[in-house]
C-alpha positions in Angstrom: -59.5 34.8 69.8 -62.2 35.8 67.4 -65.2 37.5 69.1 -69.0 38.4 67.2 -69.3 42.3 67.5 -70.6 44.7 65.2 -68.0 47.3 64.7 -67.9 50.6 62.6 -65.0 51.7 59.9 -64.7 55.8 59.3 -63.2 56.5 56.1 -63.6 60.3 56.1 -62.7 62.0 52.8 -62.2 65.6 52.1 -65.5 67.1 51.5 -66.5 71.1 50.3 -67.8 72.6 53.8 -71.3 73.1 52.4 -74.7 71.5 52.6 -73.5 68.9 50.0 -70.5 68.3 52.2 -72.4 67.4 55.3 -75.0 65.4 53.5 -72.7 62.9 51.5 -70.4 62.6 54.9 -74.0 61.5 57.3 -74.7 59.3 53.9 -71.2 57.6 53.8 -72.1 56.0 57.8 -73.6 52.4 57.0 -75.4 51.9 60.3 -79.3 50.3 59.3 -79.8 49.2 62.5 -79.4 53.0 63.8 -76.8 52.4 66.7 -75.1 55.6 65.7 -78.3 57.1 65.4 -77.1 59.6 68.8 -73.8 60.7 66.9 -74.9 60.9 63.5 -77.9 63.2 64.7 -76.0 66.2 65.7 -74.8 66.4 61.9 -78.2 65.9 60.9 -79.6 69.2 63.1 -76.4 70.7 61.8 -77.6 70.1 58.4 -81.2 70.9 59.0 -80.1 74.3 60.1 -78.4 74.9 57.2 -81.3 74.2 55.6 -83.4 76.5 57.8 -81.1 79.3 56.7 -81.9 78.5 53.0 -78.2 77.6 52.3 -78.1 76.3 48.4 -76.1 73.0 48.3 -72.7 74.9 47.3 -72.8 77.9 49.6 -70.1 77.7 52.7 -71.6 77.4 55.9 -71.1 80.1 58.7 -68.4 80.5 61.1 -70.1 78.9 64.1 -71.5 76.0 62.0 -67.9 75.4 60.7 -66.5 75.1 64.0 -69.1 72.5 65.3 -68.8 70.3 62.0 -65.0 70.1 62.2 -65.5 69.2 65.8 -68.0 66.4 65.2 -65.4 65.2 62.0 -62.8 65.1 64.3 -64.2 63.2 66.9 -66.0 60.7 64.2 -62.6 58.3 64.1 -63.7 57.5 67.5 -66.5 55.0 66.3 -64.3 52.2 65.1 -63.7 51.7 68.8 -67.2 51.0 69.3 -67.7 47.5 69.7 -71.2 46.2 69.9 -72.1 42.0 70.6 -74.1 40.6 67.7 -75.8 38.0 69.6 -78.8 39.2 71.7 -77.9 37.2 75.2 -74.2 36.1 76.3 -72.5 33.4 75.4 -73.0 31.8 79.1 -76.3 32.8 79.6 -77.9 29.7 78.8 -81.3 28.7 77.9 -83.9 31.3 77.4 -87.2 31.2 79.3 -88.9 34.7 77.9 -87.6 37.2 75.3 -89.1 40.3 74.8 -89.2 44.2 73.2 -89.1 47.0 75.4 -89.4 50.3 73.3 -88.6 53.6 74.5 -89.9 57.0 73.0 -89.1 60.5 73.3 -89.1 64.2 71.2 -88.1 67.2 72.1 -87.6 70.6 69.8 -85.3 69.0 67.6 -86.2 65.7 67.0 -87.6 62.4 67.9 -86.4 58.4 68.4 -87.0 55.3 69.1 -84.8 52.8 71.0 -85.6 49.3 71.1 -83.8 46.5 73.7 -84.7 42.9 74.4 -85.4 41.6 78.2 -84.5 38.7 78.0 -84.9 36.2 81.0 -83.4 32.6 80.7 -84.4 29.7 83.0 -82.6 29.8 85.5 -83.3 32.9 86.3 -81.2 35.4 84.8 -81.7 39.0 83.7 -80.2 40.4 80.6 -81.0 43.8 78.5 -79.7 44.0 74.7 -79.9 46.9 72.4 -81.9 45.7 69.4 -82.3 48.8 67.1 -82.4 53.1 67.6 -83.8 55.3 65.2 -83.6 59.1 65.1 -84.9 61.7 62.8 -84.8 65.7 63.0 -87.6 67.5 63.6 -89.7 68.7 60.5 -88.6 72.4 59.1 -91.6 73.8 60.0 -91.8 73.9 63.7 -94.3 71.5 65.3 -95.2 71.1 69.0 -93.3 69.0 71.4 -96.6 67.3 72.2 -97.7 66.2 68.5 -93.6 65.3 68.6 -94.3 63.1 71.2 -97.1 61.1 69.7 -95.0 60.6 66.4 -92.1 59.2 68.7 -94.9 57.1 70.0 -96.3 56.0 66.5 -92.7 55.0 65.4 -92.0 53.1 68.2 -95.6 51.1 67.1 -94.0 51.0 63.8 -90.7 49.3 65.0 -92.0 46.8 66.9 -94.0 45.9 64.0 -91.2 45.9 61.6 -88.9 43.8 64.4 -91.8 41.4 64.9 -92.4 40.9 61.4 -88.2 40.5 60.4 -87.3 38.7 63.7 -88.0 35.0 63.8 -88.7 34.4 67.5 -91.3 33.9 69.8 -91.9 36.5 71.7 -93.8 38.0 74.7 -96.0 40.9 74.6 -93.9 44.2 73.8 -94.2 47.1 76.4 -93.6 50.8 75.1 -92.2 53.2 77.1 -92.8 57.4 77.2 -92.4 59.7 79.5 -95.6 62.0 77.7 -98.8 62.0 79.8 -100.3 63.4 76.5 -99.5 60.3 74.5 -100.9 57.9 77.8 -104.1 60.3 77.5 -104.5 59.7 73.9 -103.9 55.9 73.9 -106.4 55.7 77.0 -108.9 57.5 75.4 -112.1 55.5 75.5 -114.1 57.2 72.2 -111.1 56.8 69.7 -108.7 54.1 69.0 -105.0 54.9 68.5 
């Protein structure tokens, strides 16, 4: 029996334990809708620090460094067991009544992302959640504030639902956005500026 899942095949090559190394390993992952955006992040801060350091591209990374990326190859095999169902409601579910995006935001010191899921609610009744898309990106070099962090998770999360509505051909219900910053709720309630 055949079943519809996305799935992931590692084909790790040897690679020079340097900032070129790391970068054309996170390139080689095809994942555009960013479900492996929580794995392929911790090579990404890897790489960033690297970069922090002022590493040039062929210069071998330090002890510590070389220890967590050989831990995070070695682990990577582990993704082809990731299995993931392409279509957004089960096969049994039925007819849908309501579909619609929920968005989640966050930051923190090192980064910031965006994970999108569909609600969807069918007519008789049922309840069922389906990731849609996650995004992740590394905090820029130069440090920034958790806060101004927060509101560029919050402005990529606006983009996404754009990008979805505009990609996805579906009727849909109004999206709701999630975040856990009271700064980005003040900003967005502020009465004298749009945002």
């Amino acid at each position: 029996m055949s079943i519809d899942v996305f799935t992931f095949r590692i084909v790790l090559k040897d690679k020079p334990f340097n900032r070129h190394g790391v970068l054309s390993v996170v390139a080689s992952i095809y994942d555009p809708l960013g479900y492996l955006s929580p794995v392929t992040f911790i090579a990404k801060i890897l790489l960033q620090e690297m970069c922090r350091r002022k590493l040039s591209w062929d210069e071998e990374m330090c002890a510590d460094e070389l220890v967590r990326w050989k831990t995070w190859l070695a682990q990577l095999p582990q993704l082809e067991e990731f299995q993931l169902r392409r279509s957004f409601k089960p096969p049994d579910f039925g007819d849908v009544d309501t579909l619609q995006l929920h968005h989640f935001a966050d930051a923190s010191q090192t980064g910031y992302g965006v994970v999108s899921y569909f609600h969807v609610v069918g007519v008789n009744g049922k309840i069922h959640y389906t990731l849609v898309i996650g995004r992740a990106r590394v905090a820029p070099l130069k440090r920034t504030s958790i806060p101004r962090l927060e509101l560029t998770a919050a402005a990529f999360a606006a983009q996404k639902d754009s990008k979805l509505k505009t990609e996805l051909d579906l009727k849909l219900a109004p999206s709701v956005f999630w975040t856990d910053s009271t700064l980005v709720m003040k900003y967005l309630r502020n009465p004298t500026a749009r945002y």
